[in-house]
C-alpha positions as CSV (number, residue, x, y, z in Angstrom):
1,X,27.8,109.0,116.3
2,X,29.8,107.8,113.2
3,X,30.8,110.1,110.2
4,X,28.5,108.3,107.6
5,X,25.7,108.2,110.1
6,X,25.9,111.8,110.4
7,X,26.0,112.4,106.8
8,X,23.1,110.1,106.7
9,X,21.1,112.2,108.7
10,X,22.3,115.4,106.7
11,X,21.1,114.1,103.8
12,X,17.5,112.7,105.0
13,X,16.5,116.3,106.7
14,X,17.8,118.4,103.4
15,X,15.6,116.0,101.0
16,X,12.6,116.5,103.8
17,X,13.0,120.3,103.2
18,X,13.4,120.1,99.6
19,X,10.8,117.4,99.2
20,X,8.2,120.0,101.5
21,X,9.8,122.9,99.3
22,X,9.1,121.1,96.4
23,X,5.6,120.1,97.3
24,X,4.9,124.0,98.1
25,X,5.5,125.2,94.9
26,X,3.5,122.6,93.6
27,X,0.6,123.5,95.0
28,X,1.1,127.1,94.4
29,X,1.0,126.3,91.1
30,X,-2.0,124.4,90.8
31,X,-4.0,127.2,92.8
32,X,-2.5,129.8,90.8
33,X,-4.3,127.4,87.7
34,X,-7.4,127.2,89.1
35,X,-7.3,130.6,90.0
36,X,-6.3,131.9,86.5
37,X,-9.0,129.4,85.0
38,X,-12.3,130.4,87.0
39,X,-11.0,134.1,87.3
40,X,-9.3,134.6,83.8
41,X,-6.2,137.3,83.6
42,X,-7.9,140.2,85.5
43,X,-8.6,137.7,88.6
44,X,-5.0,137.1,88.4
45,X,-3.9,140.3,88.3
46,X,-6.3,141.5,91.3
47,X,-4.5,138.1,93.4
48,X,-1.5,139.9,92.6
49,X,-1.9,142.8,93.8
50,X,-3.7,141.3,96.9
51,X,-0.2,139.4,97.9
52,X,1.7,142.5,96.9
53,X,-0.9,144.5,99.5
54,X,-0.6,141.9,102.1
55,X,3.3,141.8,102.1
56,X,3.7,145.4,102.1
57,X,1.6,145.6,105.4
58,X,3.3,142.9,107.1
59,X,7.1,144.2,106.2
60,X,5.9,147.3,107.6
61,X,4.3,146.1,110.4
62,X,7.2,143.7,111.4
């Protein structure tokens, strides 16, 4: 395999990750949206905690 091809192939998986990365947050963003418009601040809040529940059980758990 040749040294561009290589760095061709570098450069194609790091823009999939960023591109899914990317995409990700995206989406978190528009949930976190819709949450915050059919919920309103306290909804948000109360999904806050949740996650901060639910990644407090799994680190200790793992």
């Amino acid at each position: 395999m040749s040294e561009s091809s290589s760095y061709r192939q570098i450069l194609r998986s790091t823009s999939i990750i960023g591109g899914a990365a990317a995409l990700n947050i995206g989406i978190g963003l528009l949930r976190m949206k819709a949450v915050a418009l059919l919920l309103g601040p306290a909804g948000v809040g109360l999904i806050g905690l949740a996650t901060n529940v639910v990644a407090l059980v799994s680190n200790v758990a793992g």
